[in-house]
Biopython code that builds the backbone (N, CA, C, O; Angstrom):
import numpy as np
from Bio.PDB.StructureBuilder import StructureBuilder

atoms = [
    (1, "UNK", "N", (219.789, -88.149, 118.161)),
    (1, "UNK", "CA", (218.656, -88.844, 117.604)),
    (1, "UNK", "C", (218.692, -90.287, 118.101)),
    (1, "UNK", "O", (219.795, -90.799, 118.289)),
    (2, "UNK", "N", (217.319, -91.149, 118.381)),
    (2, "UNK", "CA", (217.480, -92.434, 118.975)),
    (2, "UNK", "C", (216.348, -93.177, 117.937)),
    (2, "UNK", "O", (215.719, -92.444, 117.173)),
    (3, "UNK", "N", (216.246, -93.790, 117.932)),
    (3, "UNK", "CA", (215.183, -95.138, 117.530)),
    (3, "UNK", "C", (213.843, -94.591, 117.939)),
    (3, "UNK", "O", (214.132, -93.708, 118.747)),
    (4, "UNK", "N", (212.872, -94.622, 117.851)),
    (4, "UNK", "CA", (211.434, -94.512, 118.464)),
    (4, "UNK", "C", (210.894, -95.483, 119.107)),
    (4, "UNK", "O", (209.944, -95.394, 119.885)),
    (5, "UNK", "N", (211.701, -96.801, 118.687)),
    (5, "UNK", "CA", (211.300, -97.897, 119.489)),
    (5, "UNK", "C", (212.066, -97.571, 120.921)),
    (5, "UNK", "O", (211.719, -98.343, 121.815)),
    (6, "UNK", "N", (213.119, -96.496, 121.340)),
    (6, "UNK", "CA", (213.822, -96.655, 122.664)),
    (6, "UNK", "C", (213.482, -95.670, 123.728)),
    (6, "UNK", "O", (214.086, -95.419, 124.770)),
    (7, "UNK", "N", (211.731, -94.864, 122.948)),
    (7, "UNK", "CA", (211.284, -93.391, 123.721)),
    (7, "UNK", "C", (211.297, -93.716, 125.077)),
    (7, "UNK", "O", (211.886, -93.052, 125.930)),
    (8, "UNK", "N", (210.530, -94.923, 125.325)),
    (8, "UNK", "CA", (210.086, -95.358, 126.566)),
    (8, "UNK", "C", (212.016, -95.626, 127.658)),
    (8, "UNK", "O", (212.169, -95.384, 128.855)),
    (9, "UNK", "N", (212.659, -95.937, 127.085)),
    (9, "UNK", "CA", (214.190, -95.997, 127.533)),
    (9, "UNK", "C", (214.788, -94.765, 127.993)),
    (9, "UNK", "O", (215.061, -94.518, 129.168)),
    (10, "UNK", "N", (215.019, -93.839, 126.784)),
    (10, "UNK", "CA", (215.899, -93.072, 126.793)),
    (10, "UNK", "C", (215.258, -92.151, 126.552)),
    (10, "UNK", "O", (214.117, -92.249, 126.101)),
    (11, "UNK", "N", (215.930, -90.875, 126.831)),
    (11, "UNK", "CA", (215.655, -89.297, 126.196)),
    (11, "UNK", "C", (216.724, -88.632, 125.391)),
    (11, "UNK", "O", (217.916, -88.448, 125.637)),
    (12, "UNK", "N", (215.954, -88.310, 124.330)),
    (12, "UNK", "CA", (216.603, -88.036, 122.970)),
    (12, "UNK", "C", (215.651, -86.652, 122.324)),
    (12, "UNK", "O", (214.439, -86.531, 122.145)),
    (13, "UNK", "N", (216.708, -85.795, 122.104)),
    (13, "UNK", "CA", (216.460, -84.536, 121.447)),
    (13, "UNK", "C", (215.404, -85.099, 120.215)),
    (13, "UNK", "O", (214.280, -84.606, 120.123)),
    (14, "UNK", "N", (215.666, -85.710, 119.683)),
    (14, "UNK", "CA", (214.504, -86.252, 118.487)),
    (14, "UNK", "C", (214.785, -87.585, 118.415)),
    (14, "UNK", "O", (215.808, -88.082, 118.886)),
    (15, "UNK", "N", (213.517, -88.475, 117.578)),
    (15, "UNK", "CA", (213.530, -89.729, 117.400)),
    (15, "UNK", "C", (212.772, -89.951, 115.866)),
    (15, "UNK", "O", (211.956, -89.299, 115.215)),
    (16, "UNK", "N", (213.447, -91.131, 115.685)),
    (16, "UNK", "CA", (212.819, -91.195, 114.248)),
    (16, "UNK", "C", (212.594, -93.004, 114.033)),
    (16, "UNK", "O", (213.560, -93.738, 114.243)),
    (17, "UNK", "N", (211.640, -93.418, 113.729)),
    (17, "UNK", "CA", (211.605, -94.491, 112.879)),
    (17, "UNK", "C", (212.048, -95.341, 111.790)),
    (17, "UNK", "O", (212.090, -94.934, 110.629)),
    (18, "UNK", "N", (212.387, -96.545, 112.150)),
    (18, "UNK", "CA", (213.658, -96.972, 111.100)),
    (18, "UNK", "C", (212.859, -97.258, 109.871)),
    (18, "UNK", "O", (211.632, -97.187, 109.937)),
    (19, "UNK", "N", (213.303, -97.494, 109.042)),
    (19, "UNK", "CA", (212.919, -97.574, 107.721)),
    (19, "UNK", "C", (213.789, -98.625, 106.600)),
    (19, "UNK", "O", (214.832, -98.552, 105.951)),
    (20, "UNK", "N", (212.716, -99.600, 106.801)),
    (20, "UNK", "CA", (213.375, -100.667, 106.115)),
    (20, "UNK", "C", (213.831, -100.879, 104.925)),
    (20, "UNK", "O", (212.994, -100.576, 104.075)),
    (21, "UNK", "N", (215.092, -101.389, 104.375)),
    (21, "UNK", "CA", (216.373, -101.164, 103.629)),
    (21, "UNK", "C", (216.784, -102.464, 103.251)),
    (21, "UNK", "O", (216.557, -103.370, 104.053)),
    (22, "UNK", "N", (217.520, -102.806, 101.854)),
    (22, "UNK", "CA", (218.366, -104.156, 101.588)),
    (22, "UNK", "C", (219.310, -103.332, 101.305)),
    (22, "UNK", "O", (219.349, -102.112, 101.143)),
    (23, "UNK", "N", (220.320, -104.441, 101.252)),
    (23, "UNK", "CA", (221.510, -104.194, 100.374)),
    (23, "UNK", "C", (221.556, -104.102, 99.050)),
    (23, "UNK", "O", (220.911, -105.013, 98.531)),
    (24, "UNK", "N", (222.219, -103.134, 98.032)),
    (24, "UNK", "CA", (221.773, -104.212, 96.807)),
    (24, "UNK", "C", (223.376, -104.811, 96.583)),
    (24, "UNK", "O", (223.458, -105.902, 96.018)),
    (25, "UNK", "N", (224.368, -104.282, 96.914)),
    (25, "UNK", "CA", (226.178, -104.828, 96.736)),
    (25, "UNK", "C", (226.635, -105.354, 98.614)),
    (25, "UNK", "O", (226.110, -105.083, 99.694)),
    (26, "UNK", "N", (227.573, -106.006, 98.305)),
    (26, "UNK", "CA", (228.417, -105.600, 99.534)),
    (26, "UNK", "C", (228.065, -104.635, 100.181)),
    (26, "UNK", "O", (227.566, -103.740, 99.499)),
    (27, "UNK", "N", (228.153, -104.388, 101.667)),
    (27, "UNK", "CA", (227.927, -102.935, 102.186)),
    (27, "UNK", "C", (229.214, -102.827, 103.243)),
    (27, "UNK", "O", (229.615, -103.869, 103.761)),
    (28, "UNK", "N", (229.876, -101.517, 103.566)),
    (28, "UNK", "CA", (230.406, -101.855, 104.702)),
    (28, "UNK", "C", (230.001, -100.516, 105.926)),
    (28, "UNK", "O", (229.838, -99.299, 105.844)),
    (29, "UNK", "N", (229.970, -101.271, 106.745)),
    (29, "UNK", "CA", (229.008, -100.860, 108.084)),
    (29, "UNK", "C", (230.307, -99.609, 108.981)),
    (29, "UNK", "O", (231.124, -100.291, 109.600)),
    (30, "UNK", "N", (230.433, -98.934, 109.048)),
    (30, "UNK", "CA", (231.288, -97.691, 109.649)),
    (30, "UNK", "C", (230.904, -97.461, 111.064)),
    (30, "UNK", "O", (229.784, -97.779, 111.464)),
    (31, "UNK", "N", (231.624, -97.025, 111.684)),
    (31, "UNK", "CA", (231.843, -96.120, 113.300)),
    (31, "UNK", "C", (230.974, -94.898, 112.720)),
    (31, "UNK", "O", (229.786, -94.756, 113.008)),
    (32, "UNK", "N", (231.861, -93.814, 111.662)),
    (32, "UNK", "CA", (231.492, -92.827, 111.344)),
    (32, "UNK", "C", (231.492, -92.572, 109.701)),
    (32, "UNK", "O", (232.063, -93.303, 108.892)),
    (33, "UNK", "N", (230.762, -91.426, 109.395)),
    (33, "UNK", "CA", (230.727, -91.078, 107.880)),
    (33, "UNK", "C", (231.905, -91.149, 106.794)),
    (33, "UNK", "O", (231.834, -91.714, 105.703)),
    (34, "UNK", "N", (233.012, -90.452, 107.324)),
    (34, "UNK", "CA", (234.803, -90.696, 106.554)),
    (34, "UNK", "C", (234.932, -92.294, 106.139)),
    (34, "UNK", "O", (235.036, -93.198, 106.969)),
    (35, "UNK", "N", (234.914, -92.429, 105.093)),
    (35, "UNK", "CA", (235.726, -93.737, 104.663)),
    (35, "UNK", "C", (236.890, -94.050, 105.644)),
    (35, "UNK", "O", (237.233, -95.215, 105.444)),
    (36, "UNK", "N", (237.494, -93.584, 106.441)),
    (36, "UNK", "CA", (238.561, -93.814, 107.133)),
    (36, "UNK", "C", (237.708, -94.463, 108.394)),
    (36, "UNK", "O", (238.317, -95.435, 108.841)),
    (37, "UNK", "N", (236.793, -94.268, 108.910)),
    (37, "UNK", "CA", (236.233, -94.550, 109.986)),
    (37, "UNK", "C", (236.337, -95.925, 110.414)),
    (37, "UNK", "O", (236.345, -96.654, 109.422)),
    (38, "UNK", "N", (236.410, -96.496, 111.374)),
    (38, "UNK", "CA", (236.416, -98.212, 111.858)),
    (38, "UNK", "C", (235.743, -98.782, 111.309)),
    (38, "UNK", "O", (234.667, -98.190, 111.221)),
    (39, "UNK", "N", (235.751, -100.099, 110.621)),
    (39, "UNK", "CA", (234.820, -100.854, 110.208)),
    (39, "UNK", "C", (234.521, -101.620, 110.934)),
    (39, "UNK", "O", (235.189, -102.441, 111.562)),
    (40, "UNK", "N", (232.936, -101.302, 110.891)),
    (40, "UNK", "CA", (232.315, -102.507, 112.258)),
    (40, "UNK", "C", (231.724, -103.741, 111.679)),
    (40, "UNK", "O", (231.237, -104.640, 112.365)),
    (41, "UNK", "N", (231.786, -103.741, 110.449)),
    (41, "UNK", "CA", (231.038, -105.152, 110.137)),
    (41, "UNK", "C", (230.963, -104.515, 108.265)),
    (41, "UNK", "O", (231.202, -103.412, 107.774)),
    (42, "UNK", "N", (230.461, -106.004, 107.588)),
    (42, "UNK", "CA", (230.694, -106.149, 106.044)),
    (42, "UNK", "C", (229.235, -106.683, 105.845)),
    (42, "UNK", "O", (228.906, -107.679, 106.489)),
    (43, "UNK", "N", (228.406, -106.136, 105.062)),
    (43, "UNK", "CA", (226.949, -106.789, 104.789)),
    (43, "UNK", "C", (227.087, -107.200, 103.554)),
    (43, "UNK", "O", (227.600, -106.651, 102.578)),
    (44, "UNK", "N", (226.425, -108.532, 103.730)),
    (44, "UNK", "CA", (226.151, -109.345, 102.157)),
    (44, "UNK", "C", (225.063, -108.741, 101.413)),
    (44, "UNK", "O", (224.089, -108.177, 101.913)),
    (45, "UNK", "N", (225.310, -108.904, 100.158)),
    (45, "UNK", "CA", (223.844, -108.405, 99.542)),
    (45, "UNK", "C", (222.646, -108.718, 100.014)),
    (45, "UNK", "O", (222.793, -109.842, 100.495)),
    (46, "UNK", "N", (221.471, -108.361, 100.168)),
    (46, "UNK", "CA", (220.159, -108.713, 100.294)),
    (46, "UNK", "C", (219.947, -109.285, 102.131)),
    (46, "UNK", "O", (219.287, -110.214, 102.597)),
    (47, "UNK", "N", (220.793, -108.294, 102.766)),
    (47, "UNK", "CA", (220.841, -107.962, 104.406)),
    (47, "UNK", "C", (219.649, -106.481, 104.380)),
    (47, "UNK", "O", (219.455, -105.635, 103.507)),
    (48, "UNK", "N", (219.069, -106.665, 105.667)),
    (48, "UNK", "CA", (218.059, -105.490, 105.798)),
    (48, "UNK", "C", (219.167, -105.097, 106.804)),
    (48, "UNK", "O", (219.969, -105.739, 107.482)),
    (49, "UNK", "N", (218.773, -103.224, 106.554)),
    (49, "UNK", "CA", (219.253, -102.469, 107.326)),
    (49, "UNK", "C", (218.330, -101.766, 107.407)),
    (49, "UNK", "O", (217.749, -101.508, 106.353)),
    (50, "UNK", "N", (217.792, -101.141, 108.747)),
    (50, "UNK", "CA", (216.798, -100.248, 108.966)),
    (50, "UNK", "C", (217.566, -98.843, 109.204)),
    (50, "UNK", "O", (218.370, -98.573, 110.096)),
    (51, "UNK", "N", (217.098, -98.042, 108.175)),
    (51, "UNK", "CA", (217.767, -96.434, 107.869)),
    (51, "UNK", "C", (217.206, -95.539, 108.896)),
    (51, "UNK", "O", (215.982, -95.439, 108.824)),
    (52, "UNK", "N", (217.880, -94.734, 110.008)),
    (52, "UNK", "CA", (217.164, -93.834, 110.923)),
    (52, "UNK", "C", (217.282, -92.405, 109.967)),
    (52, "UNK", "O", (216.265, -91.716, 109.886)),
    (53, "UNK", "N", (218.465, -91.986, 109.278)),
    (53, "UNK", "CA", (218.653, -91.056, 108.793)),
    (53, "UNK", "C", (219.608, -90.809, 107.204)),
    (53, "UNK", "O", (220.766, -91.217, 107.288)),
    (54, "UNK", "N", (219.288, -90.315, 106.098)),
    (54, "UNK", "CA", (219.543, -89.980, 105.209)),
    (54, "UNK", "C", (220.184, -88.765, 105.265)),
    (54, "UNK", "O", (219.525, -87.732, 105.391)),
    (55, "UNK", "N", (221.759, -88.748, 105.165)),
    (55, "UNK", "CA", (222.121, -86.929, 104.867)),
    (55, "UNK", "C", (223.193, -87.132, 104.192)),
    (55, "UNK", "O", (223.792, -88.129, 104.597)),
    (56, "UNK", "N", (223.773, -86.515, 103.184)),
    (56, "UNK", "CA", (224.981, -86.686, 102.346)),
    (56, "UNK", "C", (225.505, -87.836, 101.693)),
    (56, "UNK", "O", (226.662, -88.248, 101.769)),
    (57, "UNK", "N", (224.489, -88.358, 100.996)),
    (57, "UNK", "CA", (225.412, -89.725, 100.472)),
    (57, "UNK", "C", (225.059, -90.947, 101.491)),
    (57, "UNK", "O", (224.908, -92.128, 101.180)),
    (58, "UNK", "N", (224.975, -90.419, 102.667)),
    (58, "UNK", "CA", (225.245, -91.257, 103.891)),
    (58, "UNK", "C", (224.090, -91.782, 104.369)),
    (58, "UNK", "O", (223.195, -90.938, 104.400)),
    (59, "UNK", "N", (223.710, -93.058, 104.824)),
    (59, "UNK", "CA", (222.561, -93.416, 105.866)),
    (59, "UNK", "C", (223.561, -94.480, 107.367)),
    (59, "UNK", "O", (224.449, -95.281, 107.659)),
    (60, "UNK", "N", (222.474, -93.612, 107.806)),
    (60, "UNK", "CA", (222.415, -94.058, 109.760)),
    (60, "UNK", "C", (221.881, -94.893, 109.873)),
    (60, "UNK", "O", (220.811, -94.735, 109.285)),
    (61, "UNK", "N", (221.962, -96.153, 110.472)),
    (61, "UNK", "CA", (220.772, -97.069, 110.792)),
    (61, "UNK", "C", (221.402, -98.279, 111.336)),
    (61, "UNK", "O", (222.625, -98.401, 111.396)),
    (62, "UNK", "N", (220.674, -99.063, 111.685)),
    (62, "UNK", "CA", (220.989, -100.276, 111.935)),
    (62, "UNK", "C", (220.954, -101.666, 111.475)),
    (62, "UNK", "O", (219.925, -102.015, 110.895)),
    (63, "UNK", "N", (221.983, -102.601, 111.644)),
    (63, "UNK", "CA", (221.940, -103.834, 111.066)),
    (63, "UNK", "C", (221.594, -104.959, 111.846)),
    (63, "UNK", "O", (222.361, -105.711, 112.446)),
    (64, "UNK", "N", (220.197, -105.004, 111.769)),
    (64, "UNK", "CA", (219.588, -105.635, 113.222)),
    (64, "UNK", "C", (220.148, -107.336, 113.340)),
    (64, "UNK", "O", (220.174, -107.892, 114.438)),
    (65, "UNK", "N", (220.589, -108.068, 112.029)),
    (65, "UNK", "CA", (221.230, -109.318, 112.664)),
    (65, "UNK", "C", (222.117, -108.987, 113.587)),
    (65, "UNK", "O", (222.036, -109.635, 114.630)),
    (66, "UNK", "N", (222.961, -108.157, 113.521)),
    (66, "UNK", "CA", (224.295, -107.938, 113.924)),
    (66, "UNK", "C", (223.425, -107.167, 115.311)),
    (66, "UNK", "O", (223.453, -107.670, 116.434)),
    (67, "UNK", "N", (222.862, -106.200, 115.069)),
    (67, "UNK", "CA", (222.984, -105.615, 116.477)),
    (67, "UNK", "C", (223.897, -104.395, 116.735)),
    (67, "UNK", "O", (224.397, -103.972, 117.777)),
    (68, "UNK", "N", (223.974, -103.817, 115.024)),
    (68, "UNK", "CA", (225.234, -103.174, 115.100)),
    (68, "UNK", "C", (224.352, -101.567, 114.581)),
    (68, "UNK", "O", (223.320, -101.447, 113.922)),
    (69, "UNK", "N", (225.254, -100.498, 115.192)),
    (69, "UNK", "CA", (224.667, -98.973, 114.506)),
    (69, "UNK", "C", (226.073, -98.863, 114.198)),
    (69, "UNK", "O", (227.149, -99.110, 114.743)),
    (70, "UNK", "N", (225.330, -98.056, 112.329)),
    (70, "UNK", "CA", (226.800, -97.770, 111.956)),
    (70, "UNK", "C", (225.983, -96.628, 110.495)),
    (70, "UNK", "O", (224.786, -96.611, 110.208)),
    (71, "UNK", "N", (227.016, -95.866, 109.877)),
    (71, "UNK", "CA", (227.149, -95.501, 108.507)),
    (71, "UNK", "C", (227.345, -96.547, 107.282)),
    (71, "UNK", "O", (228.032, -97.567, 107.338)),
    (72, "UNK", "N", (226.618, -96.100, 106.190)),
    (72, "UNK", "CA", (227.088, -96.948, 105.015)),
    (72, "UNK", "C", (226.723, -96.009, 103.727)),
    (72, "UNK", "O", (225.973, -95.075, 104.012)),
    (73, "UNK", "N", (227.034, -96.078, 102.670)),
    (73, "UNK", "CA", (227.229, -95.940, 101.808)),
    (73, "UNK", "C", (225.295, -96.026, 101.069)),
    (73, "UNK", "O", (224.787, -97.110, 100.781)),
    (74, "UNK", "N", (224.576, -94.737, 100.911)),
    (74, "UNK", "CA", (223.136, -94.853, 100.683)),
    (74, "UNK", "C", (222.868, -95.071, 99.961)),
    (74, "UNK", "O", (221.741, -95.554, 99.846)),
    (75, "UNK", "N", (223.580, -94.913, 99.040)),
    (75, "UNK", "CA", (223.352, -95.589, 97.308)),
    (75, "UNK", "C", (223.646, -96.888, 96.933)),
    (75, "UNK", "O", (223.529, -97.319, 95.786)),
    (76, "UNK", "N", (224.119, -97.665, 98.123)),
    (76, "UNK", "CA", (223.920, -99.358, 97.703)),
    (76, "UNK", "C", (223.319, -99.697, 98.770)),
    (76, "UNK", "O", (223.735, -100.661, 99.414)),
    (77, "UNK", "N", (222.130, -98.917, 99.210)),
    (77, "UNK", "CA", (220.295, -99.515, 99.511)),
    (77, "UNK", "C", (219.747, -99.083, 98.765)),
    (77, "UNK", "O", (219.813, -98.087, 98.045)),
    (78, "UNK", "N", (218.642, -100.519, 99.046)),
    (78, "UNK", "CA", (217.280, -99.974, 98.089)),
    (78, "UNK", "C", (215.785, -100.283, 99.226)),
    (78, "UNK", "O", (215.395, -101.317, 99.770)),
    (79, "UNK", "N", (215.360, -99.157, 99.235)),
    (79, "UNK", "CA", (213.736, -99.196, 99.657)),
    (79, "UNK", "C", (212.747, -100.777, 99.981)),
    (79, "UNK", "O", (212.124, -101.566, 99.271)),
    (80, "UNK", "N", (212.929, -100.702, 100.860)),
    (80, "UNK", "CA", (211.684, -102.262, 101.048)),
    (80, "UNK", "C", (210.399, -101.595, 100.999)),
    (80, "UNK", "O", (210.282, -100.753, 101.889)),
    (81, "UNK", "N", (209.465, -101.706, 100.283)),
    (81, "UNK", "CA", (208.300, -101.443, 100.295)),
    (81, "UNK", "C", (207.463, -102.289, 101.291)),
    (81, "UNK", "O", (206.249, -102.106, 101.389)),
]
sb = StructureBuilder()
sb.init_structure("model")
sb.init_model(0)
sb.init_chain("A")
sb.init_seg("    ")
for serial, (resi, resn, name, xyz) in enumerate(atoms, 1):
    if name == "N":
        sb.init_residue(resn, " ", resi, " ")
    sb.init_atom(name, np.array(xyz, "f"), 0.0, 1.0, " ", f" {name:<3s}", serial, name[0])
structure = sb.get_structure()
């Protein structure tokens, strides 16, 4: 799966649109889904993360200050309307 903003870039089995996200606690930004996974970065509360995907607890997306794709913890985002 890629961004929809990167169709024109890349080719990707599917693409999806990010979907804008805050923090509402601390967040911490993962390699992969396992709590064991690398930590790539620590988000302060009230950081947007744009969500590509929702599955298990888990969201995909990105932390566009940073520039970073990672896993976090889906239940400490909340929905930007």
């Amino acid at each position: 799966m890629a961004d929809v903003r990167l169709a024109e870039y890349v080719f990707a089995p599917h693409y999806a649109a990010p979907l804008p996200y805050r923090t509402r606690s601390a967040v911490t930004l993962r390699e992969g889904r396992p709590l064991g996974s690398a930590v790539l970065a620590e988000l302060a509360p009230g950081e947007t993360f744009e969500v590509l995907e929702l599955a298990g607890g888990h969201a995909w997306g990105i932390a566009p200050h940073l520039g970073l794709v990672g896993y976090c913890e889906a239940g400490l985002l909340e929905r930007v309307q």
